[in-house]
N, C-alpha and C positions, 0 to 999 in steps of 0.2 A: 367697650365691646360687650356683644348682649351673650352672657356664661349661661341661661336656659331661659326655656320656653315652655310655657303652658297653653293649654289650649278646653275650655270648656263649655256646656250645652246644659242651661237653666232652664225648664218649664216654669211658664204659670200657669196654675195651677187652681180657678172656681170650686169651691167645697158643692156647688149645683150644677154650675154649667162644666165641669174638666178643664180640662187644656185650653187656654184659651190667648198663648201666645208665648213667647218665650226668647230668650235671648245666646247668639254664641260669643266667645267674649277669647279673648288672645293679650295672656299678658308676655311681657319681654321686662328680663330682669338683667339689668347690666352690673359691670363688675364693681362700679363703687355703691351699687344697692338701690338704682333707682330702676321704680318700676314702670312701664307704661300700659295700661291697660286699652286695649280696642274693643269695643264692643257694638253688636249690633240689634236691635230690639223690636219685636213688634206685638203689639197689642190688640188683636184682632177684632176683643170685644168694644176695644174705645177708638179703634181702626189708626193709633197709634205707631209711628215707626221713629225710631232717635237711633242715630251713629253721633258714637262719642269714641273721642280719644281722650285718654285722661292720665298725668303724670303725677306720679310721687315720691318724695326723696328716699332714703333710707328709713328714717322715722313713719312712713307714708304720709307725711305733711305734704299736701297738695304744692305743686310747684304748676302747671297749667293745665289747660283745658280746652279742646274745641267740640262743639254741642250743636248738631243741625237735626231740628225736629221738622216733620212732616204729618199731618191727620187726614186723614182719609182721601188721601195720595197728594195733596197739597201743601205744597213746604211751608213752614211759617215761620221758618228765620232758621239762621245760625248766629253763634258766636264766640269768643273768643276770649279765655279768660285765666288771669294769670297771680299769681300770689308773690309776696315777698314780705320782709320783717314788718315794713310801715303801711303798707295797703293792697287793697283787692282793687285789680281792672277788668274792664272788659270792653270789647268791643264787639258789633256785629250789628245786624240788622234782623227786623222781624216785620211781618204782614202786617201786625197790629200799632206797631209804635214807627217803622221806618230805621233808618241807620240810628246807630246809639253809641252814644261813650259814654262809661261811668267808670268813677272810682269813688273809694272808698276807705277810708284811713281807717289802723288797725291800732292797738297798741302791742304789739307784737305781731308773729306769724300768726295765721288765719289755719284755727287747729283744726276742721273739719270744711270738705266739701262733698256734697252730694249729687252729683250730674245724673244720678237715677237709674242706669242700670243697677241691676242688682246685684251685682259681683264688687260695685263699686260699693254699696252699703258695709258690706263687709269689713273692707279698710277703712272704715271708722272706728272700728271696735279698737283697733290699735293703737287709739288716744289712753285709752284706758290705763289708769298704772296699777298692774300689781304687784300686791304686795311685796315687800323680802319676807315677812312673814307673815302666816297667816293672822287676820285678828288683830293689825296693826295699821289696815286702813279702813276707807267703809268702803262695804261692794258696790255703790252707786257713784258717780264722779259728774261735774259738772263744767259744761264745755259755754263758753259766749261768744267765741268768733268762728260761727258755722255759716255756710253758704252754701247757698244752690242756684242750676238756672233759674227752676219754676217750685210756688209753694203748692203747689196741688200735688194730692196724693200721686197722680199717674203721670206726671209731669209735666201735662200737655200742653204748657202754657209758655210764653219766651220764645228763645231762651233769652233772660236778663238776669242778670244778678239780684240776690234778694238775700240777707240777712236771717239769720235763725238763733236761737240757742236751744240746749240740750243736754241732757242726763244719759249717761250711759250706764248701766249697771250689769256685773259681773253675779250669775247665776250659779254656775258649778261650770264641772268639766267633764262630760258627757259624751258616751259613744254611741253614735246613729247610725242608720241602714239606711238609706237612701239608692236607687233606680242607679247611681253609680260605683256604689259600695259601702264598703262601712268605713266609720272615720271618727278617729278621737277627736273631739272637739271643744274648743270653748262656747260656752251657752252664756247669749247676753242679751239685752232689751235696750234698746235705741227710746227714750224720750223725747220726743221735740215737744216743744212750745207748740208747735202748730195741733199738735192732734193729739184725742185725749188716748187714743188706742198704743201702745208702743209696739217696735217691731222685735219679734223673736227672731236671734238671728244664731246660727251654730257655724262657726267657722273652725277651720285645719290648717295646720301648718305654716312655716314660716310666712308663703308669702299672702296667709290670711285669705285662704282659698272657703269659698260660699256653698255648703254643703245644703243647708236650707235655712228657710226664712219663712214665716207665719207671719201674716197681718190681719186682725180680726178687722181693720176697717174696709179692707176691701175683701173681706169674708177670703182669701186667695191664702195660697203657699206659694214654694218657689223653689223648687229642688233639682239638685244636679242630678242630670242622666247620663251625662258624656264627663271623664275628665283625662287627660293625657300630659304625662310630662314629655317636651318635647326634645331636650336638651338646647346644647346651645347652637348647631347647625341651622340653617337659615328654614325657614317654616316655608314646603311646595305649596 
């Protein structure tokens, strides 16, 4: 049974150009802790749109995923993609490659995926262990079985599966004003291998809700204007 619902409105956010596209996203949090996130996204300047739905258990260890991208109103695949102790699948089709199956052997769970909304970035930070005490780990941690559909920055590519690693580092903990309020939050910096820039990211609350996010490589922010708890009645 799904015990509450959120519901929230992320601009992006050009430091030249403003607003420049933005996403509403809908999680449903069920009683034994697993979340599923919807979101829906569009990217005006790169003429961008992706619906994803995307699941995570209690831990937010990715459990599946389905990802249909479209560029400048022409789909270019969806697909299908699912995790467990010994490996990552996927399936679906794209403009570029045609129908596709892959997998992929893990040696454990697969601790990070990425499908690119921005609410989903957020739920990475919760690989993170903090400390019991302060001063008795280091603020930076190191992740090897990350995934996403596409390795480009704006996502716009796939969706296929594609492998990453990554550094998460724990900053402080931090209260911000944000276009939806203000919110205690933890401040942290996303590393990938792919890119030399990392992402700032300031997340709240249990269920690791995305208050704002900085990216110097795409000169962009990423900040909540809308956020609503919905409880656990069924969302009109």
């Amino acid at each position: 049974m799904i015990t509450r619902r959120l519901r929230g409105r992320l601009n992006y956010v050009h430091r030249e150009r403003g607003v420049t596209g933005g996403e509403w996203w809908n999680i449903a949090v069920a009683d034994d802790g697993t979340r599923t996130l919807t979101a829906n996204c569009e990217m005006h300047d790169d003429a961008v749109q992706r619906d994803v739905v995307y699941s995570v258990d209690s831990d937010f260890l990715p459990l599946d995923a389905f990802v249909r991208l479209a560029v400048a109103g022409v789909s270019q695949g969806s697909g299908w993609f699912r995790f467990t102790d010994g490996h990552v699948e996927a399936e679906g089709w794209t403009r570029q490659h045609g129908r596709f199956s892959q997998r992929v052997a893990t040696a454990g769970r697969a601790q990070l995926f990425a499908p690119h909304p921005v609410q989903s970035d957020a739920w990475q930070t919760a690989a993170f262990v903090h400390p019991i005490q302060p001063g008795t780990q280091p603020s930076r941690q190191y992740f090897d079985r990350c995934f996403n559909p596409s390795p480009l920055p704006n996502g716009a590519s796939g969706p296929m599966l594609s492998k990453t690693d990554k550094h998460i580092e724990f900053v402080a903990n931090e209260d911000i004003l944000v276009p939806a309020g203000r919110f205690s939050c933890g401040h942290y910096r996303i590393h990938a291998r792919d890119y030399v820039e990392p992402l700032e990211i300031w997340v709240f609350g249990p269920d690791r809700i995305l208050a704002l996010c900085s990216w110097s490589l795409l000169n962009s922010r990423y900040e909540l204007v809308h956020f609503e708890e919905l409880g656990g009645a069924a969302v009109a």
